[in-house]
N, C-alpha and C positions, 0 to 999 in steps of 0.2 A: 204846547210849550216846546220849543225848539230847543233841543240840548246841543250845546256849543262846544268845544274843546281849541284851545288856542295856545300852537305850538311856534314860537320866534324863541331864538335865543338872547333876544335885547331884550330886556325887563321892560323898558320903559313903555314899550310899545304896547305891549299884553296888559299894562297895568292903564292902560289908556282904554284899549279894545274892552278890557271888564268894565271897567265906570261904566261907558257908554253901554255896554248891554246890561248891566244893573239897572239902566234906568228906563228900559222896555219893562211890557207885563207880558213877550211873548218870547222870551231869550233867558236860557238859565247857562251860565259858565259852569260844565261839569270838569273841566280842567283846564292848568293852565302851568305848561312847562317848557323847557327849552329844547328839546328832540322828539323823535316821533318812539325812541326806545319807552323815553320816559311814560311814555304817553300810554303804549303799550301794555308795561308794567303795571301801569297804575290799574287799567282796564281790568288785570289780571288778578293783582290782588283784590281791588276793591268787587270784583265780580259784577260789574255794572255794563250794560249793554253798548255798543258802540255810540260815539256821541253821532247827531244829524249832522252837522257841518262841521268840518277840520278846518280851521283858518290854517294856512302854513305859509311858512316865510320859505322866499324860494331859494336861499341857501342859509344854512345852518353853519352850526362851528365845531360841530362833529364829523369831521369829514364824510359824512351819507353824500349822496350825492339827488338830485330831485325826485329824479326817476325812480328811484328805489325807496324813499320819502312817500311819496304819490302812491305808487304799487302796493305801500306796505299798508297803509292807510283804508285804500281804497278797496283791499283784499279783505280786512279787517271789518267791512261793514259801512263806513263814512264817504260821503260826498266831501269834497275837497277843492277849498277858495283857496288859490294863492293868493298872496295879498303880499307883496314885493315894489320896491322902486321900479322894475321890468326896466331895469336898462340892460338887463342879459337878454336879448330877442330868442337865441339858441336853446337857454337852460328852456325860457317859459314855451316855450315849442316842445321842449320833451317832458315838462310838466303834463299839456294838453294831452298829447300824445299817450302817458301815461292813463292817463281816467280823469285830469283833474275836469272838475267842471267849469272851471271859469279864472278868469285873475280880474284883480282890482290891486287897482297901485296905491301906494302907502301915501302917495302927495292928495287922493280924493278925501274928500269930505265925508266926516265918521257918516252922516245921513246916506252917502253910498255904501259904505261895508256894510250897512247895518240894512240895507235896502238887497245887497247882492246877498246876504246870508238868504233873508228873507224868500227867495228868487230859488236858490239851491236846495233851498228846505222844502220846498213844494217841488221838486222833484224836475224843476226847470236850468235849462243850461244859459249861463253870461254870453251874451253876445253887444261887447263895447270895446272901446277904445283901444283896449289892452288888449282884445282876444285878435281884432280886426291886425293892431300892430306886427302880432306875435306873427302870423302866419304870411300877412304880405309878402308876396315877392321871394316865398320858399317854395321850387317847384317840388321841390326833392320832399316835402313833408305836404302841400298841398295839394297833387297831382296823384291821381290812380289809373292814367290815364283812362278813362269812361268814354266811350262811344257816347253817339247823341241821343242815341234811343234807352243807354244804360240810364246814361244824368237826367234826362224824360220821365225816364222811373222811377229813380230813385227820388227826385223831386216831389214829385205826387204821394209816391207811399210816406215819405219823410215828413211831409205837410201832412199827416194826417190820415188821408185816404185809405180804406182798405184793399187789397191788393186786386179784389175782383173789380172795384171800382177804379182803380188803372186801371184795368187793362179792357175793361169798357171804355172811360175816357180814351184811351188811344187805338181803339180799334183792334184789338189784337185779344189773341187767345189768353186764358185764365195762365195758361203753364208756358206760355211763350213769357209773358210780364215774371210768374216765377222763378224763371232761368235766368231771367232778367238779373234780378233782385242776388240770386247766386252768383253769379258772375262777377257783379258788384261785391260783393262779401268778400271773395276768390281775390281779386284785384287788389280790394283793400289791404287784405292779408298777403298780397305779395310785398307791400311797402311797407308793412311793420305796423300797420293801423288797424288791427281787428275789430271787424263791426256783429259781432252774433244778434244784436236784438236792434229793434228799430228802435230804440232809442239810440244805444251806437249808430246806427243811421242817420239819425236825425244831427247827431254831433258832428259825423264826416261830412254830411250836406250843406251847415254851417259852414266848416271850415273850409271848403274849397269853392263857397260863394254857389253853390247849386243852388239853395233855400234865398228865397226873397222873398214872393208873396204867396200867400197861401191859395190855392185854385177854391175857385166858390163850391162852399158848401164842405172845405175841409177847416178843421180847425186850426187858429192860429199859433203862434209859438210863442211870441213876442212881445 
């Protein structure tokens, strides 16, 4: 059972999102309020564990602002879908940014939110419409600048591969490919993008289009 918590501050919307996941038998709504304080609060009194997926709407009427929404959330224990009109390209780029895993726009079809929870719940990142939009054409959020031999790297371990198996696919030593992989991290973290674990990898990989197909015999993402 997937425990949901769905934070918008338009009722009508939340009271939409619960029907439709009332009428799964693998979605429970363990909250549904209008900020991420409230949200918090409730966590605390009711002493119940983090929910698996945060729907959040990517601006509220509390003046929070996404990034610190996202952060708070995502510090807290929760995977985190925006779930917004995404006619802000900026805010939903500092969502990403932040830890969210994915957005889904508020014009799709409930069989996609309820398909993208499903997606985050299993521990998997959005790669659509919304995420492809969000980042287009940002160097400034998409670029770490990576050598060719970095993005080579990072490609292979990101798909999957374990690190000694780069660096036999490329020819090259176990701690050459290691350094590799550092450098990359180093880089990331000079533009505001922190990557510590390959799955942060695998997220940075997406977003800057390094990740397409998965090399044989690693697994896929998608």
């Amino acid at each position: 059972m997937t425990r949901v918590a769905l934070i918008d501050d338009h009722e009508s919307v939340r009271l939409g999102l619960e029907a439709a996941l009332a009428r799964t038998e693998s979605t429970e709504v363990v909250f549904s309020g209008a900020n991420v304080a409230a949200y918090l609060t409730w966590r605390q009194a009711a002493v119940a564990s983090p929910a698996d997926v945060v729907v959040l709407d990517l601006t509220l009427g509390d003046g929070t602002t996404v990034s610190e929404n996202v952060d708070r959330v995502v510090r807290d224990g929760s995977s985190v879908i925006i779930h917004s009109v995404a006619d802000r390209p900026a805010a939903v780029r500092e969502a990403l940014a932040a830890g969210a895993a994915g957005i889904v726009s508020k014009s799709s079809p409930t069989h996609e939110v309820l398909g993208a929870i499903g997606t985050v719940a299993r521990g998997e990142l959005l790669d659509n419409v919304e995420w492809a939009s969000a980042v287009e054409g940002d160097r400034e959020f998409a670029s770490a600048q990576l050598s060719a031999r970095e993005r080579e790297v990072l490609r292979l371990y990101a798909a999957g591969l374990p690190l000694k198996a780069v660096a036999e696919r490329l020819g090259v030593a176990y701690s050459t490919a290691k350094e590799n992989i550092t450098r990359v991290r180093v880089k990331y973290v000079e533009v505001g993008r922190p990557a510590p674990t390959k799955v942060d990898l695998l997220r940075r990989a997406m977003e800057d289009g390094i990740l397409h197909d998965a090399p044989d015999g690693a697994p896929r993402h998608d």
